[in-house]
C-alpha positions as CSV (number, residue, x, y, z in Angstrom):
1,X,-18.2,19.5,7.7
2,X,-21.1,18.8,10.1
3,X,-22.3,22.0,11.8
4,X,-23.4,20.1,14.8
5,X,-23.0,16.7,16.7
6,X,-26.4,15.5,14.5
7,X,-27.1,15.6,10.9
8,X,-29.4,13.1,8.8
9,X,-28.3,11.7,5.5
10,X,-29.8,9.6,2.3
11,X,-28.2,6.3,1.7
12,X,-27.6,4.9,-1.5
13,X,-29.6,2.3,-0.6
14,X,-33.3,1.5,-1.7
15,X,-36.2,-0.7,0.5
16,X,-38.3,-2.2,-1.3
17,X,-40.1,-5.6,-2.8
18,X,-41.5,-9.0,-0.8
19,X,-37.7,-8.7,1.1
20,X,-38.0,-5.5,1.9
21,X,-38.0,-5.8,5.7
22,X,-35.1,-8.2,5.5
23,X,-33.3,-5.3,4.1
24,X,-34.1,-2.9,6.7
25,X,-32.4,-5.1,8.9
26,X,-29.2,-5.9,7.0
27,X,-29.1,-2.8,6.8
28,X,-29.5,-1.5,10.3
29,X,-27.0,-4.2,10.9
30,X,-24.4,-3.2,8.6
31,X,-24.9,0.4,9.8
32,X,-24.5,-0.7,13.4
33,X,-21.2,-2.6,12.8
34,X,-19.7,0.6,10.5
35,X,-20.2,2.7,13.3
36,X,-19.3,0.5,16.4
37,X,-15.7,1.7,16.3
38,X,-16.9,5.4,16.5
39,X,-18.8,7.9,19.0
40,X,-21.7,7.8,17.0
41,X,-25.1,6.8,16.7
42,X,-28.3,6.4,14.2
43,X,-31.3,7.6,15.9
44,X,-34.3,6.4,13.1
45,X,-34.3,5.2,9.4
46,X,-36.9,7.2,7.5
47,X,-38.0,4.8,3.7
48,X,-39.0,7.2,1.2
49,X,-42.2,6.8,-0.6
50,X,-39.9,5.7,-4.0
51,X,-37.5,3.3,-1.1
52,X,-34.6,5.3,-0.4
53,X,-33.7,5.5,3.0
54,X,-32.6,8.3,4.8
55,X,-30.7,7.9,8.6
56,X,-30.5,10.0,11.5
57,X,-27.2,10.0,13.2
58,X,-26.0,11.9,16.1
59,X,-22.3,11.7,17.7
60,X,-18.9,13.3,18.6
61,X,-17.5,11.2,15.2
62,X,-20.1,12.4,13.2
63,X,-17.7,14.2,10.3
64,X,-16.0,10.9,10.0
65,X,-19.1,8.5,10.2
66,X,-20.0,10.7,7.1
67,X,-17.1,9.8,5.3
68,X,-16.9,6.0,6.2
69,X,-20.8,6.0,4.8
70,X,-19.9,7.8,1.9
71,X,-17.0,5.5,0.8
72,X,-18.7,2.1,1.9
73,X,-22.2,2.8,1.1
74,X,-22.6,6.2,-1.3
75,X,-24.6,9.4,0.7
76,X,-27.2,10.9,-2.3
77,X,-27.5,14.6,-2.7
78,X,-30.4,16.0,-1.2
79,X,-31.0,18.6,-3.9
80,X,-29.4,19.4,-6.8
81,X,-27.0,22.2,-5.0
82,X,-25.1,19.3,-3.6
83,X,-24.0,18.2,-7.3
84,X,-20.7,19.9,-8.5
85,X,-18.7,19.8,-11.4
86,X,-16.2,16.9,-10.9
87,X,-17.7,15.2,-7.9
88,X,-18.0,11.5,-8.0
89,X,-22.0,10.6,-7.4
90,X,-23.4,6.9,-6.9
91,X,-26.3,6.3,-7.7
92,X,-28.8,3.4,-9.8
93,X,-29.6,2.6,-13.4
94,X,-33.3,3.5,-14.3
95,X,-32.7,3.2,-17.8
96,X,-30.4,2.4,-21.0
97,X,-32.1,3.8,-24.3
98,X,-30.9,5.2,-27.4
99,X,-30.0,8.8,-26.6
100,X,-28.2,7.7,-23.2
101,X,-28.1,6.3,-20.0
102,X,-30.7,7.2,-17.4
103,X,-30.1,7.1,-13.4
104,X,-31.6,8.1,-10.2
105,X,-29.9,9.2,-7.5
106,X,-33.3,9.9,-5.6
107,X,-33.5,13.9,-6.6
108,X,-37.0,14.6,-7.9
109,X,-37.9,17.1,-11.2
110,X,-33.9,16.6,-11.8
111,X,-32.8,14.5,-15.0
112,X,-29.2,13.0,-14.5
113,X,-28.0,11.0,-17.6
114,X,-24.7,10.0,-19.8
115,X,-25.4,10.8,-23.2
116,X,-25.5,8.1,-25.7
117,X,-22.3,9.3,-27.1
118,X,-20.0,9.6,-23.6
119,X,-21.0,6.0,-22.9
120,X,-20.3,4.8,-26.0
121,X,-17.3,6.4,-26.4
122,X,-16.1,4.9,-22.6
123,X,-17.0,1.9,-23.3
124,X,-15.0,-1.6,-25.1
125,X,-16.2,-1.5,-28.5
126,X,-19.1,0.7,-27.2
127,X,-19.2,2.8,-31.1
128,X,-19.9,-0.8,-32.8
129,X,-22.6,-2.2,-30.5
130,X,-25.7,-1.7,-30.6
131,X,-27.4,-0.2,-26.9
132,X,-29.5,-3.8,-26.0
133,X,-25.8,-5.4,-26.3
134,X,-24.3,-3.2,-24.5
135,X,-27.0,-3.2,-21.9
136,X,-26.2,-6.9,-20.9
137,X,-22.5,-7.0,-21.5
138,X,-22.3,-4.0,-19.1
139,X,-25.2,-4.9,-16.9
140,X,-27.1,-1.6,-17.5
141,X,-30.5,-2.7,-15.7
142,X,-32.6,-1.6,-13.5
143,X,-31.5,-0.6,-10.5
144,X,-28.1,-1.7,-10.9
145,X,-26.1,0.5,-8.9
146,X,-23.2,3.1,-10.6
147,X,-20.8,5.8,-10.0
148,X,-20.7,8.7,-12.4
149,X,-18.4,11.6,-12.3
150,X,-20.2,14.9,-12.8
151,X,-19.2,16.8,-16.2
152,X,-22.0,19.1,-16.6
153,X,-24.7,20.3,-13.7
154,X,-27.7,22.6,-14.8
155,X,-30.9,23.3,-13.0
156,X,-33.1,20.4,-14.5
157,X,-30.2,18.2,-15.9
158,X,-27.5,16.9,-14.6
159,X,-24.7,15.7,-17.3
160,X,-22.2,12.4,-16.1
161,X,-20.0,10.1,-17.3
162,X,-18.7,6.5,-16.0
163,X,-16.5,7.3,-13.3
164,X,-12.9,5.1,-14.5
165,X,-12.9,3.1,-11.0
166,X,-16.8,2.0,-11.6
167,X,-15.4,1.4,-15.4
168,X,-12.5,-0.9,-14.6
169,X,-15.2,-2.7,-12.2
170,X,-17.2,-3.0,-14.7
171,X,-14.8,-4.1,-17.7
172,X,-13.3,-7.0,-15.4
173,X,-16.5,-8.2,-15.3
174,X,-17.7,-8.0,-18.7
175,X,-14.7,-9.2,-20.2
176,X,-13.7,-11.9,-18.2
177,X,-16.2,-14.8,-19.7
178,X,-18.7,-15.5,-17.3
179,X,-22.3,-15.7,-17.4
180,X,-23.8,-13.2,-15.2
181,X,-27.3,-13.0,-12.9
182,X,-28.1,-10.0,-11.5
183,X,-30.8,-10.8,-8.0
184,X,-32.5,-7.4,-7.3
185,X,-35.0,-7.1,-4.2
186,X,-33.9,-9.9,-1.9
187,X,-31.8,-9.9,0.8
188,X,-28.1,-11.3,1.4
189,X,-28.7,-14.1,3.2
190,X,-31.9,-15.3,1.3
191,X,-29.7,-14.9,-1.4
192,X,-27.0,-17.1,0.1
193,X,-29.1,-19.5,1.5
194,X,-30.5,-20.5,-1.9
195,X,-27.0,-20.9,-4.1
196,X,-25.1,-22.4,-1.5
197,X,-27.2,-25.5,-2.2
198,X,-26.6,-28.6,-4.6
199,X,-26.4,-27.5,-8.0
200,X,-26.2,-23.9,-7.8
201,X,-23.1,-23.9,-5.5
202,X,-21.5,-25.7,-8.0
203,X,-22.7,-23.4,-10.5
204,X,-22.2,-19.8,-8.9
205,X,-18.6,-19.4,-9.0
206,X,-18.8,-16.1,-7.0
207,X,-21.2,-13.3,-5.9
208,X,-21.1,-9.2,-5.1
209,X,-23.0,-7.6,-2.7
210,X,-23.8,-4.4,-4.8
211,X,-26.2,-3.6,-1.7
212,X,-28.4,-4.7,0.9
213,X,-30.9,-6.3,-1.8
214,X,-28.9,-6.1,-4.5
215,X,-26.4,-9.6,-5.6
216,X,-24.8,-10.0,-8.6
217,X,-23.7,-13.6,-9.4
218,X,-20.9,-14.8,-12.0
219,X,-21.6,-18.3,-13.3
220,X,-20.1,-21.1,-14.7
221,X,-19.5,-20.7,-18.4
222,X,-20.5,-23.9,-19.2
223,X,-23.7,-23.3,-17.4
224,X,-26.6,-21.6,-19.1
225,X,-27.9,-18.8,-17.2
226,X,-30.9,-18.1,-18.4
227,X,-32.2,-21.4,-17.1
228,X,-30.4,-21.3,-14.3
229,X,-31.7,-17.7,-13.6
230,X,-35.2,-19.2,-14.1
231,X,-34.7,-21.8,-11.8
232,X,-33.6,-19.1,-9.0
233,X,-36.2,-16.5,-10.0
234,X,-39.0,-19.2,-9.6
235,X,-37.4,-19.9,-5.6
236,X,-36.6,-16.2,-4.7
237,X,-39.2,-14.5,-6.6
238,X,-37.0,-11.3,-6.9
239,X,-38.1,-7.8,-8.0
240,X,-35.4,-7.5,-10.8
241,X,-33.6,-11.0,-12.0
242,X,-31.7,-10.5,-15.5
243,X,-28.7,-12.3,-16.8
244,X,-25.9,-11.9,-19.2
245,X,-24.7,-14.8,-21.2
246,X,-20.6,-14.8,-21.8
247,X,-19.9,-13.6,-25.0
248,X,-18.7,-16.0,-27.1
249,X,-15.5,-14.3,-27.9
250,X,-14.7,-13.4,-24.2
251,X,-15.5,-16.9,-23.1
252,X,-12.0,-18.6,-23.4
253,X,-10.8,-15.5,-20.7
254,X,-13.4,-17.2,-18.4
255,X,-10.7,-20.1,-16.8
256,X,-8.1,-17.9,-17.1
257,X,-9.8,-15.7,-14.5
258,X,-11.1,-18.6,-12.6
259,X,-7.5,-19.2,-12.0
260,X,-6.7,-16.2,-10.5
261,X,-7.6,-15.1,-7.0
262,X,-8.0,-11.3,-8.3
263,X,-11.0,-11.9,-10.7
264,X,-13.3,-10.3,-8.4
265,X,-12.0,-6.9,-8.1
266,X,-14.2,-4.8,-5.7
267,X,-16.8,-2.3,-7.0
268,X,-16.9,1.0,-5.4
269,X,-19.4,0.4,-3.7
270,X,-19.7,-3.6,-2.8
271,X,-21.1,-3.7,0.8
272,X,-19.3,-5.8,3.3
């Protein structure tokens, strides 16, 4: 609980790339509109050499502005004396390689991974695959945002696993057929504005808003999404644009979920 009516906070948010300043702004926006039912305010935004951004707030609310930000958005742990056995921590994919999964949730001199065999063992199929499949079935790149839950926390290393709800996310997703582009480093509504012309709205059956520069889109299975990822790379010129292709023996899920209004469950930590 907040020791007085002020207290600043780092988001699980990151500014940076040619949209950068668009994302500032969504993001001031989005802040703005969380905390417009409450008696609280943010004072400044502070962006982190690395992008992170950290938020001054000040207000009677304050202990519940914390908790709507920490459910809706993810608050990072300042050192790692805020990390706990069990705790549930949100956070970004730096890297998948063969020993584990690599993240950052913006601590320095502080190694926080899932060892190759927790995620494997997690994971559909995860003992037969080999890591570069399982890194675009489970969209594993960089900067994709995660939830881990906390198993082991020492004072260099920090030792996680897949949080289930970020794991039942994730398996609706990889299972259900579609072709996948991940758009990281441009805003929302550049974002929008580019599929919700002729082809690609016909192509993009649905995107997430992982974060304020962060979209994920699920294609057509029909639809190639490597070319079609090259065709909005070359508009949006993103920092991170990778895709997934359905796997062949997932694909014939694919229309089942298209029927179904529930094939888009929300990840834990989708932004409105």
């Amino acid at each position: 609980m907040p020791q007085s009516d002020r207290c600043s906070v780092k988001l699980n948010q990151r500014i940076y790339g040619l949209y950068g300043p668009q994302g500032l702004k969504a993001l001031e926006k989005l802040l703005n509109s969380l905390m417009k039912p409450l008696r609280v305010r943010i004072l400044e935004y502070f962006i982190e050499s690395d992008g992170w951004v950290e938020a001054s707030l000040k207000g009677e609310d304050l202990e519940a502005a914390l908790n709507l930000l920490y459910t809706t958005i993810g608050i990072l742990p300042k050192t790692y004396l805020d990390i706990s056995k069990g705790c549930m921590l949100k956070c970004r994919v730096l890297a998948l390689k063969e020993n584990g999964l690599y993240v950052d949730a913006g601590l320095k001199n502080v190694t926080i991974t899932i060892p190759i065999n927790i995620l494997k063992s997690q994971l559909f199929d995860g003992c037969y695959m080999a890591v570069g499949k399982l890194e675009t079935l489970y969209m594993f790149y960089r900067d994709f945002p995660v939830e881990l839950y906390v198993r082991e926390v020492h004072d260099d290393e920090v030792v996680c696993a897949l949080s289930w709800r970020w794991l039942n996310w994730a398996d609706e997703i990889a299972l259900s057929g579609l072709g996948r582009i991940y758009v990281a480093g441009v805003d929302l509504d550049t974002v929008e504005s580019v599929i919700s012309r002729k082809p690609y709205r016909d192509y993009v059956l649905d995107r997430i808003h992982l974060g304020v520069l962060e979209t994920l889109l699920l294609i057509d299975p029909l639809v190639n999404p490597y070319s079609l990822s090259n065709n909005i790379g070359k508009i949006l010129k993103p920092s991170v644009l990778m895709c997934s292709k359905p796997f062949k023996s997932f694909r014939k899920l694919s229309y089942a979920f298209q029927d179904e209004t529930w094939f888009n469950p929300p990840p834990p930590f989708q932004i409105p």
